[in-house]
C-alpha positions in Angstrom: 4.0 2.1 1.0 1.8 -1.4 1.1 3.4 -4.0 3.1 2.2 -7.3 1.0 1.0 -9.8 4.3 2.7 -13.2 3.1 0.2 -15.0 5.3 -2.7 -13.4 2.9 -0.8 -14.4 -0.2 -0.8 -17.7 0.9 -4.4 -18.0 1.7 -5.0 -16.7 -1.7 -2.5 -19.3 -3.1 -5.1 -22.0 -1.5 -2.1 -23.1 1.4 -3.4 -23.7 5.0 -0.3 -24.8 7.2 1.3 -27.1 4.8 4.9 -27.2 4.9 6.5 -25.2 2.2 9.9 -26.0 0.3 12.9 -23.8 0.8 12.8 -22.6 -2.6 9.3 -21.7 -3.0 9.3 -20.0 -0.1 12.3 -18.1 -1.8 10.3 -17.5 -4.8 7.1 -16.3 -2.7 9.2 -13.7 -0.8 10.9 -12.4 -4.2 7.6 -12.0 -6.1 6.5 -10.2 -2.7 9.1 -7.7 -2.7 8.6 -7.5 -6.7 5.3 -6.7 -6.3 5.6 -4.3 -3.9 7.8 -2.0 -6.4 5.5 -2.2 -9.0 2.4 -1.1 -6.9 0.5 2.2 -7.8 -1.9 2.9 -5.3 -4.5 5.4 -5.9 -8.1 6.4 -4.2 -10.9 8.6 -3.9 -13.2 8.6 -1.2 -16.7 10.7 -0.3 -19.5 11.2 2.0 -23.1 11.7 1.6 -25.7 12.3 2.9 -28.6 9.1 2.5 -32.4 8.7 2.2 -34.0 5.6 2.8 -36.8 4.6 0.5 -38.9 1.9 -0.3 -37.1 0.3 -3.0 -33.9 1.2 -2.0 -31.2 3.8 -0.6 -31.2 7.5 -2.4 -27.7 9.2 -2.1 -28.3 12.6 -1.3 -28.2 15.5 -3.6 -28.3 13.4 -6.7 -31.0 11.4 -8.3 -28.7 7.8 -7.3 -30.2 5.1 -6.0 -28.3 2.0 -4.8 -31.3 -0.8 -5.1 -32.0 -4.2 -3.4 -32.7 -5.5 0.1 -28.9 -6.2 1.1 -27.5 -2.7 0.6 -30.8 -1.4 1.9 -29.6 -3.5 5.5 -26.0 -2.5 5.2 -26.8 1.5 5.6 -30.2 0.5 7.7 -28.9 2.2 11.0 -26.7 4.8 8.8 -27.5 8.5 7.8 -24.4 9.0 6.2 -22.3 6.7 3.7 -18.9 6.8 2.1 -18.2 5.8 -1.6 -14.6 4.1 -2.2 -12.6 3.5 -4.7 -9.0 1.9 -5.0 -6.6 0.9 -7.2 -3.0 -0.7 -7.5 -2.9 0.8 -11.1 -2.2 -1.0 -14.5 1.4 -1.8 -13.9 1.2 -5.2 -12.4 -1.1 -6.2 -14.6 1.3 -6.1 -17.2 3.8 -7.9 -14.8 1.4 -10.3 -14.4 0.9 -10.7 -17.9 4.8 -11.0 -18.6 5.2 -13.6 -16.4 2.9 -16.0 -17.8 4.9 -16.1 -21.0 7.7 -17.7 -18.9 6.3 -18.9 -15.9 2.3 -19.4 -15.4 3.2 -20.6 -11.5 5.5 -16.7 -11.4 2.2 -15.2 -12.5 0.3 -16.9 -10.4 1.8 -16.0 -7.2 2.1 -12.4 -8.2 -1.2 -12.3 -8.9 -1.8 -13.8 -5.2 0.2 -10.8 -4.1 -1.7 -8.6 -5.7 -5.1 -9.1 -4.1 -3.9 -9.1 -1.3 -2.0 -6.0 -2.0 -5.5 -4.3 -2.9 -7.0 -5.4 -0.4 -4.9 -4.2 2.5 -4.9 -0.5 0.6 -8.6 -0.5 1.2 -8.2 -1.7 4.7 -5.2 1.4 5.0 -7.9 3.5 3.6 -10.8 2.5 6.3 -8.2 3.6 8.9 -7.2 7.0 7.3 -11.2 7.4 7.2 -11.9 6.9 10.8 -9.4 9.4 11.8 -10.4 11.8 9.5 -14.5 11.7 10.1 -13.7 12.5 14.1 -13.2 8.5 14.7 -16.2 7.5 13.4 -18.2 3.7 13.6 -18.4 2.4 10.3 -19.1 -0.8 8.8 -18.0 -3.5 6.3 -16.8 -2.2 2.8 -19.9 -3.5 0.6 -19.4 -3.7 -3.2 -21.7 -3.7 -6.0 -21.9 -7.1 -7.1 -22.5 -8.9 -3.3 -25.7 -10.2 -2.8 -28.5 -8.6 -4.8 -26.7 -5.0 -5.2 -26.3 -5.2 -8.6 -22.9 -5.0 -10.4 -24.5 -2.5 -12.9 -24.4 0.3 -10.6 -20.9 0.4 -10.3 -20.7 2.9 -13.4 -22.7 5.0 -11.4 -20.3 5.1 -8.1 -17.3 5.6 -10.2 -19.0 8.9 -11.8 -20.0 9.7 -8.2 -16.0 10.2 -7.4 -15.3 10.9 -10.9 -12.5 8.3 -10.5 -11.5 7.8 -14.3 -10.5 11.7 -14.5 -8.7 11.2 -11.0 -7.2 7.9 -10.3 -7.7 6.4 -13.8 -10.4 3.2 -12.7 -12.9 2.9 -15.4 -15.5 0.0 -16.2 -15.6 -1.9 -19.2 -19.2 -3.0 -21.5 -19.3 -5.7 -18.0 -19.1 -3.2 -15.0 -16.4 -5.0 -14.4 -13.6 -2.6 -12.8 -10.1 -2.0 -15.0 -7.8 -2.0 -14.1 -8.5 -5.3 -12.6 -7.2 -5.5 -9.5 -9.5 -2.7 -7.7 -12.0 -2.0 -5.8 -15.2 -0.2 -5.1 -17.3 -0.1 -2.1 -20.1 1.5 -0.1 -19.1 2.0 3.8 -21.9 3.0 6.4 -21.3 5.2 8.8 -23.3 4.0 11.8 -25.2 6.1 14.0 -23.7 5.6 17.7 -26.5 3.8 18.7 -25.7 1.2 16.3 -25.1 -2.5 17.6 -21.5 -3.1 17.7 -22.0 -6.2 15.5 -22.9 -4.5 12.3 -19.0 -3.0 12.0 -18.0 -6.1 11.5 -18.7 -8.9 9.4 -17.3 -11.9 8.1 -17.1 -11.2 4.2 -17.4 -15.2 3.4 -21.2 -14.3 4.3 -21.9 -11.5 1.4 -20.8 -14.3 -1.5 -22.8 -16.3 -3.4 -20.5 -18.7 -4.1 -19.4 -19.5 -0.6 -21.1 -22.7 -0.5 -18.6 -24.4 -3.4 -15.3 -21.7 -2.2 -12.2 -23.9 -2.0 -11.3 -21.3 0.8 -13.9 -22.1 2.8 -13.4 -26.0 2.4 -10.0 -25.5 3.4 
């Protein structure tokens, strides 16, 4: 089961060591646990093999290509790659949805708690990768949509793990993912020569909009 990290639903509430009423703090922990019961967690994972090119970064054994100079540096000291996919599912969505009828503030938190409910089932999946790959280096997760790796081709990576037909994550006429709060990503898995520094990186530096993020201000 995810274990919601209030600390990461706060930063995703914009709070950065401000004091915080009793009853709010109430109200956080409630829509925590709430949240938590309503979760649906689903993924699909895969390796391949990879091919660099020119122009890009050929998966092997199809006729893929993940295009553009960022994804092309993320897998530059990788032969192999792994294509993720997780979801929370549909359910809180709707919670979400509910609650803005009667509270937008209720909704707002929940919505808090789910990013950050997503995003620790990815980083629960990174573990569960490394231990079954023989402890292997990997990198970042890297999404289509960061820098110049084009959202279009997330169509493309969800038909790679044929995630509709397994965990039910579909795009819609955007590429963006539904349900909503999901995610899909490209993980390298570095060659043991690798420098250390390319496993981890600070994921501030892969937005586009980090100049104006209220995050980063704060």
């Amino acid at each position: 089961m995810i274990k919601i990290l209030k600390d990461e639903v706060l930063r995703y509430l914009g709070y950065k060591n401000q004091e915080i009423d009793k009853s709010l703090n109430q109200k956080i922990d409630d829509i925590i646990i709430e949240t938590e019961k309503n979760l649906s967690v689903k993924y699909m994972y895969k390796l391949f093999d990879i091919v660099h090119l020119n122009d890009g970064v050929l998966i092997d054994g199809t006729n893929t290509v993940m295009n553009g100079e960022d994804i092309k540096n993320h897998l530059s000291k990788c032969k192999r790659c792994i294509l993720i996919a997780v979801t929370i599912g549909a359910d809180i969505e709707k919670k979400i949805m509910a609650k803005q009828i009667c509270s937008i503030n209720d909704a707002f938190i929940m919505d808090a708690c789910a990013t950050a409910a997503v995003e620790c089932a990815c980083d629960e999946l990174e573990l569960a990768i490394v231990n079954s790959i023989n402890n292997c280096n990997i990198n970042y997760r890297y999404s289509p949509g960061y820098g110049d790796f084009s959202i279009d081709f997330q169509p493309k990576l969800l038909s790679l793990l044929d995630a509709g037909k397994k965990i039910g994550l579909y795009v819609n006429q955007s590429n963006i993912l539904t349900p909503r709060k999901s995610v899909t990503a490209v993980i390298g898995i570095l060659d043991e020569c690798a420098d250390n520094r390319l496993r981890k990186k600070n994921k501030c530096d892969l937005c586009e909009n980090k100049e104006g993020c209220e995050f980063r201000r704060k």
